[in-house]
C-alpha positions as CSV (number, residue, x, y, z in Angstrom):
1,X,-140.4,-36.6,-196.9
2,X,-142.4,-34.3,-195.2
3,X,-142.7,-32.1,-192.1
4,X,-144.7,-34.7,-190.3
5,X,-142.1,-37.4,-190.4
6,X,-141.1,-38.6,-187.3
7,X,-137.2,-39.5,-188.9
8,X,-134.1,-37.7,-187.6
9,X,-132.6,-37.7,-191.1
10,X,-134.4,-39.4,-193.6
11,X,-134.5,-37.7,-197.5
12,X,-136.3,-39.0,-200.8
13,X,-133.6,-40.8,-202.7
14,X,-132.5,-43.0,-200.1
15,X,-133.9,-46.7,-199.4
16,X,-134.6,-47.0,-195.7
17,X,-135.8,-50.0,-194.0
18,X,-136.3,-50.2,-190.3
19,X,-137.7,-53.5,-188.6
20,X,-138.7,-54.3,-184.9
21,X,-137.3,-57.5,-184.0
22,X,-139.2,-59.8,-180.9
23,X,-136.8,-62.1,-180.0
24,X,-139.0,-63.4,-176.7
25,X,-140.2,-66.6,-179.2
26,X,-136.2,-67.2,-179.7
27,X,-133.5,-65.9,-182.6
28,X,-134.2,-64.9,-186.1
29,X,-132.5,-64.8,-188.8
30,X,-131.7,-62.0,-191.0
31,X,-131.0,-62.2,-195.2
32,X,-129.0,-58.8,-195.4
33,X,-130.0,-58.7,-199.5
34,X,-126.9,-57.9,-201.9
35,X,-125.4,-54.1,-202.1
36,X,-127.0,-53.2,-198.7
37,X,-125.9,-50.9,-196.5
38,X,-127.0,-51.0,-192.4
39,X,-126.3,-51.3,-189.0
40,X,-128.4,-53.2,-186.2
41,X,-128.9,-51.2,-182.9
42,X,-130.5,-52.1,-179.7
43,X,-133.7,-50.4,-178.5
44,X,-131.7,-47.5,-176.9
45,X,-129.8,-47.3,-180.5
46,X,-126.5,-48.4,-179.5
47,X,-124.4,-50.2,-181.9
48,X,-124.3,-53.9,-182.4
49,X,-123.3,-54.5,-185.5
50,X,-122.6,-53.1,-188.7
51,X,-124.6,-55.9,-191.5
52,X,-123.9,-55.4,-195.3
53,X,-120.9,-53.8,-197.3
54,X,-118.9,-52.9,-194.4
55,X,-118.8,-56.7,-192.8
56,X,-117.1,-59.8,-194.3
57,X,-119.8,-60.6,-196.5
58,X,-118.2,-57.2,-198.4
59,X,-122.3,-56.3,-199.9
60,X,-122.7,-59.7,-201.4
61,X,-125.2,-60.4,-199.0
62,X,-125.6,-63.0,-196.1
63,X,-127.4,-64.3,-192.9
64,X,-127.4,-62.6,-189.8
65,X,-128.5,-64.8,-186.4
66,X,-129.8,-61.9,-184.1
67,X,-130.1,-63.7,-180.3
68,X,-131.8,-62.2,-176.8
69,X,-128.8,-61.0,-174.5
């Protein structure tokens, strides 16, 4: 990283990954990949859900369905 990123707290020997998601068309689906880590917030970054290690799919991996409110 440098001191133009725009991240709050990002470092170099972490993998980030940070998505938009449009849900106007309707739900999508999302393959949380083995040994991952995350968390899905809204657009004001509140908590929805924790995805990953922490959740019953304990880091093997799974499906998430993400729906409008």
């Amino acid at each position: 990283m440098e001191s133009n990123s725009l991240f709050l707290t990002a470092n170099a020997d972490t993998v980030c990954y940070l998505a938009r998601l449009d849900l106007s068309d309707g739900p999508i689906v999302i393959d949380q990949p083995s040994g991952g880590l995350g968390t899905i917030e809204d657009s004001l970054f509140s908590w929805v859900i924790d995805i990953g290690r922490p959740r019953s799919d304990r880091g093997l991996g799974g499906k998430h369905l993400i729906v409008a409110p």
